[in-house]
C-alpha positions in Angstrom: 2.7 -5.4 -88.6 0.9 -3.4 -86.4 4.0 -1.8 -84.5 5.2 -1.1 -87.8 2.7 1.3 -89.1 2.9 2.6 -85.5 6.4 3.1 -86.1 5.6 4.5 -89.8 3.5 7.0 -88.2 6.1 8.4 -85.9 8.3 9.3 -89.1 6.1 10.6 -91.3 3.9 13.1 -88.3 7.6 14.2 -87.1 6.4 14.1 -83.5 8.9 12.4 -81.3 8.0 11.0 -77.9 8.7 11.5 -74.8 11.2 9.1 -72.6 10.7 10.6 -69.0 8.4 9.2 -67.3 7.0 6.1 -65.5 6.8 2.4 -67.8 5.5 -0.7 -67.1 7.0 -4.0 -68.6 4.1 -5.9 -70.0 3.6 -9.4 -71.4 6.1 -11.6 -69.8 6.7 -13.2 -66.6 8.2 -9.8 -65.2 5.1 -7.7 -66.3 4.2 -5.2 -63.9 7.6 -4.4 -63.0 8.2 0.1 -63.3 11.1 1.8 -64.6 10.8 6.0 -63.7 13.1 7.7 -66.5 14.5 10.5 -65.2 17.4 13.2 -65.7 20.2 12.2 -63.5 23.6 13.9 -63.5 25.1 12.0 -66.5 22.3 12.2 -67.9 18.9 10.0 -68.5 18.6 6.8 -66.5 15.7 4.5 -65.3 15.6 3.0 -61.9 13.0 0.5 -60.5 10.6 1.8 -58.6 8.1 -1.2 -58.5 8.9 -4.7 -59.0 6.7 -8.2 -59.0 7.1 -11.2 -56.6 8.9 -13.0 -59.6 11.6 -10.9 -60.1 12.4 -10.1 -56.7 12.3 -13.7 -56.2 15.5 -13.8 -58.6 17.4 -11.0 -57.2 15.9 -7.6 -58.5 15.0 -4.6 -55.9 13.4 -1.3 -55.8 16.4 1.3 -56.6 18.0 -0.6 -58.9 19.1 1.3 -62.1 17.7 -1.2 -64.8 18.6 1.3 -67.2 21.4 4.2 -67.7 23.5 5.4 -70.1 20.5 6.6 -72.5 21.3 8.5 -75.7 18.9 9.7 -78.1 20.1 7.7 -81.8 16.9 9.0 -84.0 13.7 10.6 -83.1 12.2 7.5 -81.7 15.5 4.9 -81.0 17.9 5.1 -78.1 20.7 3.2 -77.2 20.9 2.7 -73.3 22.6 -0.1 -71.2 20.5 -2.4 -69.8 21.2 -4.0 -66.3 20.3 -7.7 -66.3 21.3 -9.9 -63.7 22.1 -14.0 -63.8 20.6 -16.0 -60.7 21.0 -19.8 -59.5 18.2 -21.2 -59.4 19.7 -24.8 -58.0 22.0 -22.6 -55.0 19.0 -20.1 -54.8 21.5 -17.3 -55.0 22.6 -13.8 -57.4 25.7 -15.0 -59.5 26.6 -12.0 -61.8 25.5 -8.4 -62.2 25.7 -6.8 -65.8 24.8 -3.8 -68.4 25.1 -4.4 -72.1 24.0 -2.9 -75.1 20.5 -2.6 -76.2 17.9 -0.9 -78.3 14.9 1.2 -77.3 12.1 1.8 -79.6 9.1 3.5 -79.6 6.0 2.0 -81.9 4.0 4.0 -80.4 3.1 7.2 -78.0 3.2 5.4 -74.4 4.5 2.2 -75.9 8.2 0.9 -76.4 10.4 -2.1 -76.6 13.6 -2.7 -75.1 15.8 -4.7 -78.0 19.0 -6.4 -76.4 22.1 -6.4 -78.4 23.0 -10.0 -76.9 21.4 -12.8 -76.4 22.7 -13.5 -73.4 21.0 -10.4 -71.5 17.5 -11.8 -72.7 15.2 -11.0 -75.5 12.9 -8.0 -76.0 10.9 -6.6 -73.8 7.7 -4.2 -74.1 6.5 -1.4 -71.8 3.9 0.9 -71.5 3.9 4.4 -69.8 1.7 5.0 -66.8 2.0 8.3 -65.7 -0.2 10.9 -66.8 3.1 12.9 -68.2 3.8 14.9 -71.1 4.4 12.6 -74.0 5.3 14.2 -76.8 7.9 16.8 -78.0 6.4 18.9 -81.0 
């Protein structure tokens, strides 16, 4: 509900905000993980910069480009592919490397969630900005 009148908010104030930057994933077992948006030469993409013991336990590292291919659908939705990657636990080894499809949304100024179009890349994720950055486009 709450990210819903968040979301409301956004529409109805016309303020659209502001993807560059520095995001945190919060409220799983890969929370504190960072993703720095940046323009790249084809265009927007998000590389970790910052990564728990978890998920580097499972095959994730500092330069990988979590997220690319970023387009802007409405004022506060993107589409993007998303890298996820499938580990072994039992052989303790990396297995496949991927992007698919997914959703980003914004319920609120230095708040989104990452919406996968698959299930097999996951479910949703929510992340927080952390750098002190311009936020919003007026």
């Amino acid at each position: 509900m709450r990210d819903t009148v968040r979301y409301f908010a956004y529409l109805v104030l016309g303020r659209a905000p502001e993807l560059e930057g520095v995001w945190q994933r919060v409220g799983d077992n890969f929370a504190d993980c960072r993703i720095a948006v940046e323009r790249a030469e084809q265009g927007l993409q998000g590389r970790i910069t910052h990564i728990p013991a978890s998920m580097r336990k499972l095959g994730w590292k500092v330069g990988d480009v979590k997220w690319t291919q970023i387009a802007r659908r409405k004022r506060t939705v993107y589409s993007l592919q998303d890298m996820y990657k499938q580990y072994d636990m039992h052989r303790q080894e990396l297995t496949a490397i991927a992007y698919g499809s997914s959703w980003l949304r914004f319920v609120a100024d230095h708040e989104l969630i990452v919406v996968p179009q698959s299930a097999a890349q996951g479910s949703r994720t929510r992340w927080k900005r952390t750098d002190t950055g311009k936020t919003i486009k007026r």
